[in-house]
C-alpha positions as CSV (number, residue, x, y, z in Angstrom):
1,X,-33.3,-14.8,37.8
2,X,-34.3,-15.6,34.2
3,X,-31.4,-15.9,31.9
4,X,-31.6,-15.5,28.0
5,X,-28.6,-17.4,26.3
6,X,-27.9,-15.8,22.7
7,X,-25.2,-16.3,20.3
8,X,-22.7,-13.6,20.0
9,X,-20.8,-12.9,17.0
10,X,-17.8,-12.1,18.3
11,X,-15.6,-8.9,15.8
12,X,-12.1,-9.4,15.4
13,X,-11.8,-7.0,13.6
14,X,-13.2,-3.0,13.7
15,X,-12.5,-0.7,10.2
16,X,-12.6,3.1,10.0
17,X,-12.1,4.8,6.2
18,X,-9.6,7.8,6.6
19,X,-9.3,10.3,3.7
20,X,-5.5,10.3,2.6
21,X,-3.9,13.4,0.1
22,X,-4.6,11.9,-2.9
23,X,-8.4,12.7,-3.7
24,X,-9.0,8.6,-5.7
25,X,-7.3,7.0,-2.4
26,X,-9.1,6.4,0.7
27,X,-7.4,4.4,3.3
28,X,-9.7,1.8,5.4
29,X,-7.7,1.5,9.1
30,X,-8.1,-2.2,10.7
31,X,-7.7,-2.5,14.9
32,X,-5.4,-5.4,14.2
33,X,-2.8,-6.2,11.9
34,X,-3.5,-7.7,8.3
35,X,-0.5,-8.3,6.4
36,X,3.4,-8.3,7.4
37,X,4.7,-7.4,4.1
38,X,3.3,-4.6,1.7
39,X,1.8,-5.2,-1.8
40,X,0.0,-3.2,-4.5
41,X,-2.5,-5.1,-6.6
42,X,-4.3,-3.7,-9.8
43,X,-5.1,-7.5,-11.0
44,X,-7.2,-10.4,-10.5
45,X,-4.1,-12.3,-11.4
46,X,-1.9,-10.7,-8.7
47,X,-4.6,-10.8,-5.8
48,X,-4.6,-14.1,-6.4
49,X,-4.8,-16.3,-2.7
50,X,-5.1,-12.8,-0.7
51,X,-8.7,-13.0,-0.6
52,X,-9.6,-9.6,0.9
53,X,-7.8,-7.9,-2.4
54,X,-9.2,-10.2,-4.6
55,X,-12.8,-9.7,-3.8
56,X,-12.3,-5.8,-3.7
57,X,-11.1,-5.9,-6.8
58,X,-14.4,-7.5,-8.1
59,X,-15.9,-3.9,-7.1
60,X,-16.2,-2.0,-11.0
61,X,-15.5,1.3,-9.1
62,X,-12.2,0.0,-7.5
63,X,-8.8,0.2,-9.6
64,X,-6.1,-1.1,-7.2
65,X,-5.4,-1.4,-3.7
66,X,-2.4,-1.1,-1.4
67,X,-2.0,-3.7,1.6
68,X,0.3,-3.2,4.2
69,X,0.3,-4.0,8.0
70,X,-3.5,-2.8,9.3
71,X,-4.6,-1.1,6.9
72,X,-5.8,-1.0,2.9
73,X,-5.6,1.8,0.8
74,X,-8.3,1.5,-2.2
75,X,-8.1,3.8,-5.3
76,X,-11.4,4.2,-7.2
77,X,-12.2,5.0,-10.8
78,X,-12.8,8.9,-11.0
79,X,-16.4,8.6,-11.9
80,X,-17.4,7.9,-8.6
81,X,-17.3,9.6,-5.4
82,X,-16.4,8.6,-1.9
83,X,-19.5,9.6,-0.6
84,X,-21.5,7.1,-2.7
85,X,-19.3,3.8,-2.2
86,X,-16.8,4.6,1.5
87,X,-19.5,3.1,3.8
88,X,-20.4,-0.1,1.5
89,X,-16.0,-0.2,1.3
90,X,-16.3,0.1,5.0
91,X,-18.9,-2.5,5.8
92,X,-18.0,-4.8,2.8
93,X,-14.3,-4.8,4.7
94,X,-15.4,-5.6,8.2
95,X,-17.7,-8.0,6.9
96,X,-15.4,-10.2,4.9
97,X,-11.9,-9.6,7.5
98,X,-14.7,-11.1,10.3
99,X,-15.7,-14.1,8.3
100,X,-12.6,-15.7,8.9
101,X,-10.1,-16.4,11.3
102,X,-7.7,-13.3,12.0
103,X,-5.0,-13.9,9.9
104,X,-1.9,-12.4,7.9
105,X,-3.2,-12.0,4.5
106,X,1.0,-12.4,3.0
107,X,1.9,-15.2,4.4
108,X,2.3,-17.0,1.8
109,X,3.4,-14.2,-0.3
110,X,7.0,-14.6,-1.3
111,X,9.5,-11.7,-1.3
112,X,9.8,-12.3,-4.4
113,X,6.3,-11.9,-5.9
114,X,6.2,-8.7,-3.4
115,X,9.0,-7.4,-5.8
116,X,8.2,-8.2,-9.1
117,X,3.9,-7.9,-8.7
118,X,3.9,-6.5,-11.8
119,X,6.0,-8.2,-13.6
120,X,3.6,-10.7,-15.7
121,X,6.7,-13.0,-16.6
122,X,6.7,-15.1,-13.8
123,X,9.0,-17.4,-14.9
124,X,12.1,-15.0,-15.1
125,X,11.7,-14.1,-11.4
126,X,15.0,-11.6,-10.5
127,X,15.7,-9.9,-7.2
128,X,17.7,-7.1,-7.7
129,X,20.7,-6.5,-5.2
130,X,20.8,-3.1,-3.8
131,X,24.5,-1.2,-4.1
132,X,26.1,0.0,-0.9
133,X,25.0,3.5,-1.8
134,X,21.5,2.1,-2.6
135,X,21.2,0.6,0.2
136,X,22.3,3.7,2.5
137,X,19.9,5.4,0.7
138,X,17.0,2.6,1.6
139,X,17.6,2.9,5.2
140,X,17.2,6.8,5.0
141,X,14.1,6.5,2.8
142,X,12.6,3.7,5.7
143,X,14.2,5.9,8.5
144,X,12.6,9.4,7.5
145,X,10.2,9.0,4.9
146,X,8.2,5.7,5.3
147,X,6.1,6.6,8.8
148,X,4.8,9.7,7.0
149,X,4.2,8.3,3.9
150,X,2.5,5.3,5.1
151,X,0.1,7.4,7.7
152,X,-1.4,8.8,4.5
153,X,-1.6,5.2,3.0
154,X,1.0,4.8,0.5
155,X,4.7,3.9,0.2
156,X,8.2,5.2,-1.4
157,X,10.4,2.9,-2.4
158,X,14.0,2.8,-4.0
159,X,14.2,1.2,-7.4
160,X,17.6,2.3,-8.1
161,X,20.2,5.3,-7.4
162,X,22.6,5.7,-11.1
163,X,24.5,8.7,-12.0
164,X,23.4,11.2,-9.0
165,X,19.5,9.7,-10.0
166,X,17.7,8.3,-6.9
167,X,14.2,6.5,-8.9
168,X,11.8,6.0,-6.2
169,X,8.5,4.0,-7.0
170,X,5.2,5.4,-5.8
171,X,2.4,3.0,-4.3
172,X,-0.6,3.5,-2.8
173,X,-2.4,6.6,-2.3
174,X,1.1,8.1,-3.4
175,X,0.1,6.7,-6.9
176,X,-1.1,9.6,-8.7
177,X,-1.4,11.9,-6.0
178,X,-1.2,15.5,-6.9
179,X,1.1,16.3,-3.7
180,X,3.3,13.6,-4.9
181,X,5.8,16.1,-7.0
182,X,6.3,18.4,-3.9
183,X,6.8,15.3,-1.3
184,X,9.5,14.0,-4.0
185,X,11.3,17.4,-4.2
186,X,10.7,19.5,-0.9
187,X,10.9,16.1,1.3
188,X,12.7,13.2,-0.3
189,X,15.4,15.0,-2.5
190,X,16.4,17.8,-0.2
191,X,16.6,15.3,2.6
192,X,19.1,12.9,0.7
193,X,20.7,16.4,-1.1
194,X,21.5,17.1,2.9
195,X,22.4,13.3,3.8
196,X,23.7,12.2,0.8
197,X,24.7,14.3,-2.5
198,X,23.8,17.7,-2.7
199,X,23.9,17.0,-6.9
200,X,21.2,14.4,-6.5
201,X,17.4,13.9,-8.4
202,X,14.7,12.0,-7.1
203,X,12.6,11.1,-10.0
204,X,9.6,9.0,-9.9
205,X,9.2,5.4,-11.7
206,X,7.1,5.9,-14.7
207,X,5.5,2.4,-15.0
């Protein structure tokens, strides 16, 4: 028997692009894990040592992108449609997640620049400590609300509950998305009216 000895290059990792509700998001679904903490990046600055998010960000056509666990959510400019630039997202993905080593992509992310990725004064770091009733109102929020909303690539997250007010931040292919209003009023705010305070308001974080 004759055998022929070539060089395999073995794929860690396998991406498929998933359309999410919000028309500028599609969501790009890894077979393993990429990051154990979630992010939103719209900056050079802020991808700054996660190299998958800072090359995607070099793309003109892309405008942010959302990282959490396997998968990336990546919201384009609006003059440019999915059919034209999913596949070279696709690809371009694969391609750069297999030319390393399988890795967590926030490792060195502190909680803290998680929290304040937006804020460009990082010298005045603060964590905010949740109240008891904010914090009941987290657990509900990861509880109910987070599996869905992160199966369509995004996040909702508490940034503070004052005066019968819950003020939820949008991320991700939630960012923007025209089903957004209806998810914060028929899902979020008649959940916590039932759970919570039938006087309260979700409102979103206008940033």
């Amino acid at each position: 028997c004759l055998y022929f000895c070539t060089k395999v290059n073995i794929m860690n990792y396998s991406i498929y692009a998933e359309s999410t509700p919000n028309p500028e998001v599609m969501k790009f679904v890894a077979n393993r894990m990429l990051a154990d903490k979630s992010i939103e990046i719209t900056t050079l600055a802020e991808a700054k040592g996660i190299s998958i998010a800072e090359e995607l960000l070099k793309f003109p056509f892309v405008k942010s992108i959302y990282l959490s666990s396997n998968f990336i959510s990546v919201s384009k400019t609006g003059t440019i449609a999915w059919e034209n630039i999913a596949m070279q997202l696709r690809i371009f993905i694969a391609d750069h997640l297999n030319s390393n080593d399988i890795k967590n992509y926030t490792e060195n992310l502190s909680s803290e620049k998680v929290a304040v990725v937006n804020n460009t004064d990082d010298d005045k770091i603060t964590i905010k400590e949740f109240t008891a009733s904010e914090k009941e109102i987290e657990a509900i929020l990861n509880e109910y609300i987070a599996p869905a909303v992160e199966a369509d690539g995004g996040a909702i997250t508490l940034n503070y509950y004052k005066d019968n007010v819950v003020c939820v931040d949008l991320k991700g292919a939630c960012s923007g998305c025209p089903s957004s209003t209806s998810t914060l009023k028929g899902g979020i705010e008649a959940l916590l009216k039932q759970k919570i305070n039938p006087d309260i308001e979700v409102i979103a974080n206008e940033k």
